[in-house]
C-alpha positions in Angstrom: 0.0 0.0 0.0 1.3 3.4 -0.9 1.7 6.3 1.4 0.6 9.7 0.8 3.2 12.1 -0.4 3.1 15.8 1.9 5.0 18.3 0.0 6.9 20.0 2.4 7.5 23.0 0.8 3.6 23.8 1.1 3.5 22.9 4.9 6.6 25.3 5.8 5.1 28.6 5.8 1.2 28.0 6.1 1.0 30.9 9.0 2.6 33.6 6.9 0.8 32.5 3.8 -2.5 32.2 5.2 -2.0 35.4 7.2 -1.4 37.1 3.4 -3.9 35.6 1.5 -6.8 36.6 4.0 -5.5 40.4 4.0 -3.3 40.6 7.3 -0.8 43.1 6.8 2.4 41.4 5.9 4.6 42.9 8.6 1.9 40.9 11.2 2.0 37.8 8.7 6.5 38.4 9.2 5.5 38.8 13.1 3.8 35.4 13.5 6.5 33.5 11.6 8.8 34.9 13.9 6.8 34.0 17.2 6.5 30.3 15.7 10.4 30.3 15.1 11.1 31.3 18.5 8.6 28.8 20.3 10.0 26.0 18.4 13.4 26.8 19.1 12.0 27.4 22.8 10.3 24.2 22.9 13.6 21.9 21.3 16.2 23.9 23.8 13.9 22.9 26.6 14.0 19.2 25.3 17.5 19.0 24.5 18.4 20.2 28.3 15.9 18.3 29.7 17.1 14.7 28.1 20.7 15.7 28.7 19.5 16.4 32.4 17.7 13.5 32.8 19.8 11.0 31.2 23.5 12.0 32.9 22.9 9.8 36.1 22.5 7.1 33.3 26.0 7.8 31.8 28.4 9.2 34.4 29.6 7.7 38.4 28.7 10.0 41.4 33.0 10.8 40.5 31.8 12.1 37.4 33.5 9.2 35.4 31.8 7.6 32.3 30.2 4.7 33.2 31.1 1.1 31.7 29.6 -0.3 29.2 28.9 3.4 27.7 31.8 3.7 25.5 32.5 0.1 25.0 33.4 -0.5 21.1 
């Protein structure tokens, strides 16, 4: 069974798009992109510290060596 293609191109910039074609002024259409930019990037820094916070007990000794069986190649 074949999946559904998305473009991706179309999907990228739906806020500022729609914003323009229903007669927002552009600077606000420019405003929201920028809001959505920033929450994303807000929302993956939060997740990237979180996992590193969570997950360093998992890696390192109380002497803040790496653990075995971590780095074993």
């Amino acid at each position: 069974m074949d999946r559904p293609k998305i473009e991706v191109r179309r999907l990228r910039y739906v806020a500022g798009d729609t914003e323009i074609l229903a007669g927002a002024d552009p600077l606000e259409a420019v405003r929201l992109q920028i809001v959505v930019l920033y929450m994303l990037l807000g929302s993956v820094s939060i997740a990237a510290i979180l996992v590193g916070t969570l997950s360093y007990r998992s890696f390192f000794t109380p002497r803040h060596q790496i653990r075995k069986g971590v780095s074993d190649e």
